[in-house]
C-alpha positions as CSV (number, residue, x, y, z in Angstrom):
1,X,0.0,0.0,0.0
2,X,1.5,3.4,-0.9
3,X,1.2,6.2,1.4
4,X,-1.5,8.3,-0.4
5,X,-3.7,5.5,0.3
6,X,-3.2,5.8,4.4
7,X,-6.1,8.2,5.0
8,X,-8.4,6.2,3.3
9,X,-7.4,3.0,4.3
10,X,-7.3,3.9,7.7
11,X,-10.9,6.0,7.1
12,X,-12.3,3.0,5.0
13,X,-10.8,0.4,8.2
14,X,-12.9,2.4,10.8
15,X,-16.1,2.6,9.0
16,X,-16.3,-0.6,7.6
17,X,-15.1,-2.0,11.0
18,X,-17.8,-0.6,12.5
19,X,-20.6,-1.6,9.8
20,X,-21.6,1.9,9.0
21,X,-21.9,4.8,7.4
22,X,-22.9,8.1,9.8
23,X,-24.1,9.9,7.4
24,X,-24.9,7.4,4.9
25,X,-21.2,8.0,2.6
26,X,-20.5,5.5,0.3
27,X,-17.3,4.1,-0.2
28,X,-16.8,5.6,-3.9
29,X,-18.4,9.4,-2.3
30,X,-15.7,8.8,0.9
31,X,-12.6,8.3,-1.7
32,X,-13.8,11.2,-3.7
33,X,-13.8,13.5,-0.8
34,X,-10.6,12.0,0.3
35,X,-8.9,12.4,-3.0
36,X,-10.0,16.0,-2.8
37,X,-8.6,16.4,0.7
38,X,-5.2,14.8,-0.2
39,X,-5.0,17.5,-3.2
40,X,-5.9,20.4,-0.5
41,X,-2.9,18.8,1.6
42,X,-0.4,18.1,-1.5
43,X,-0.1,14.6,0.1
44,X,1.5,13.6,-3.6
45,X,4.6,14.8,-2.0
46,X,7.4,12.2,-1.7
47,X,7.9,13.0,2.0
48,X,4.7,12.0,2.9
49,X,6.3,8.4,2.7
50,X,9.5,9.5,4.9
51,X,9.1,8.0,8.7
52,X,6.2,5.5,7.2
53,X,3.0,5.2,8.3
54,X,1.3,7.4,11.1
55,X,-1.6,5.3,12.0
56,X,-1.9,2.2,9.7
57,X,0.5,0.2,11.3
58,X,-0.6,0.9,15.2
59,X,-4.1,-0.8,14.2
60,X,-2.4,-4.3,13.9
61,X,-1.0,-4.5,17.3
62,X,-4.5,-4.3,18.7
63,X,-6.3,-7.2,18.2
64,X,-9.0,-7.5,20.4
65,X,-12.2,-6.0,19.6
66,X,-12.5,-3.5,22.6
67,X,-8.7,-3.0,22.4
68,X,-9.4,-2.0,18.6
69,X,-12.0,0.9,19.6
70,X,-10.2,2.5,21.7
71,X,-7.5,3.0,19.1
72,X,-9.6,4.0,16.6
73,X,-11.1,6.2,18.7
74,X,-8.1,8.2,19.4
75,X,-7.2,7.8,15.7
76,X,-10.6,9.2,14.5
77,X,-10.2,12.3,17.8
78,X,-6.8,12.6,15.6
79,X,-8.0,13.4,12.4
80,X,-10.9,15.9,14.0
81,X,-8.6,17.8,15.8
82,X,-6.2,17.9,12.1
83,X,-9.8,19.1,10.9
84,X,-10.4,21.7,13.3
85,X,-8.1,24.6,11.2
86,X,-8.8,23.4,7.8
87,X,-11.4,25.4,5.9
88,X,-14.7,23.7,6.3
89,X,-16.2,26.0,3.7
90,X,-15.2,23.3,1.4
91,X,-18.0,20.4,0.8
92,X,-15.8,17.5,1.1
93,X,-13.7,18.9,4.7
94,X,-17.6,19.0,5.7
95,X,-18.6,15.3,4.6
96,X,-15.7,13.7,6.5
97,X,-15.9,15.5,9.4
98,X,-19.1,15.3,10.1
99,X,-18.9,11.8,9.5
100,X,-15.8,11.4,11.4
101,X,-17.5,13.3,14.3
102,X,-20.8,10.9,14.1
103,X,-18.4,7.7,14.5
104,X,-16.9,9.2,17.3
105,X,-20.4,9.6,19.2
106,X,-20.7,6.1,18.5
107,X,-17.0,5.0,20.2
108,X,-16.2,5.2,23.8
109,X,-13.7,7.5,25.3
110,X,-10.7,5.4,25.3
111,X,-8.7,8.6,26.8
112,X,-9.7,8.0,30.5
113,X,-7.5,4.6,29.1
114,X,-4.8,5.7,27.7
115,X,-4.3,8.4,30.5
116,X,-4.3,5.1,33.1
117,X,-1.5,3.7,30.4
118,X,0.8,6.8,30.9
119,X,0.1,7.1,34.5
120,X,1.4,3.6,34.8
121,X,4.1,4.5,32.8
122,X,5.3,7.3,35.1
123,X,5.3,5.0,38.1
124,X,8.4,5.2,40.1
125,X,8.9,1.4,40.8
126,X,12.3,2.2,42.6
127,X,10.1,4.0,45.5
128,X,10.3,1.7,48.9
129,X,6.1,3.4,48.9
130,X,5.4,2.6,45.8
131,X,6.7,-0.9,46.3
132,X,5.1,-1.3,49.5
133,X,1.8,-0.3,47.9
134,X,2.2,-2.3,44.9
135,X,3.5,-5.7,47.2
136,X,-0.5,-5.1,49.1
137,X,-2.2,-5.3,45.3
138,X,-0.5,-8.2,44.4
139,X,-2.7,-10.3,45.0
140,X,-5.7,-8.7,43.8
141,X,-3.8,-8.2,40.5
142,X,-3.2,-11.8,40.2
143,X,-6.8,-12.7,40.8
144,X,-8.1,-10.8,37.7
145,X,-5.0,-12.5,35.4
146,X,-5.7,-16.1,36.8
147,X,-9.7,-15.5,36.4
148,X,-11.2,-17.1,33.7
149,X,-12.4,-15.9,30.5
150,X,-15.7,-15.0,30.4
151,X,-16.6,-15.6,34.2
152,X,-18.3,-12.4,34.3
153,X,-20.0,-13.4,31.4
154,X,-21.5,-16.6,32.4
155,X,-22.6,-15.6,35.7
156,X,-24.9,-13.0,34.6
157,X,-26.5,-15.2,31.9
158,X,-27.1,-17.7,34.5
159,X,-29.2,-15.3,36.4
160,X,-31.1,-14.1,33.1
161,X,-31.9,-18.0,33.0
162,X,-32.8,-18.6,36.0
163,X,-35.6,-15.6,36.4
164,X,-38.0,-15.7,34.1
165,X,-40.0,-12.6,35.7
């Protein structure tokens, strides 16, 4: 894939990934106003390939399905914010936005997330506190890894089954 494809792959990936359409674009209609937006932005250039992709290749690491929207909930917050000082006078700037900004209504806030992940991150483990603290949540911490998949999941549809109210 060259890299003028990126914003509509990574476009096309989020709405087809999520089954549809928020304001009822077409594929054909969403390249269009992509190809437009990548002559506003020049994206022809040949640095646009220098450092490789910006977005495309975070979305394989995540996997899971949940793990996958809040991703792409970030990456869709991404290009709004990139949309917030283009001209939206221009038909095609409106169309994606506003149908980036309805698939966004429709993905939780993975930022409450990612803020936990840099909080983590910034954890001074060489703290005799810290360590302390940590040493006390052990065990909780190992619980939730050793629990079983889907536990939660079972035990609620065992009490849909068993009252039939």
């Amino acid at each position: 894939m060259n890299c003028q494809t990126y914003s509509l792959f990574v476009l096309s990936v989020i709405l087809i990934y999520f089954g549809h359409f928020g304001n009822s674009l077409s594929l054909p209609e969403l390249q269009h106003h992509i190809d437009r937006l990548k002559a506003d932005f020049n994206s022809s250039n040949s640095d646009v390939a220098d450092g490789g992709p910006i977005f495309t290749d975070k979305l394989t690491a995540w996997t899971e399905r949940n793990e996958k929207r809040i991703i792409l909930s970030q990456i869709v917050s991404m290009y709004l914010k990139m949309f917030e000082n283009t001209d939206k006078s221009k038909a095609h700037i409106k169309q994606i936005s506003e149908e980036l900004y309805t698939l966004k209504t429709s993905l939780p806030d993975g930022s409450k997330k990612m803020k936990d992940l840099m909080d983590l991150a910034k954890i001074q483990m060489s703290d005799l506190q810290v360590q302390r603290k940590a040493v006390n949540e052990l065990f909780s911490v190992l619980q939730k890894l050793m629990e079983p998949a889907g536990s939660h999941k079972a035990k609620r549809s065992q009490s849909q089954r068993r009252c039939r109210c």
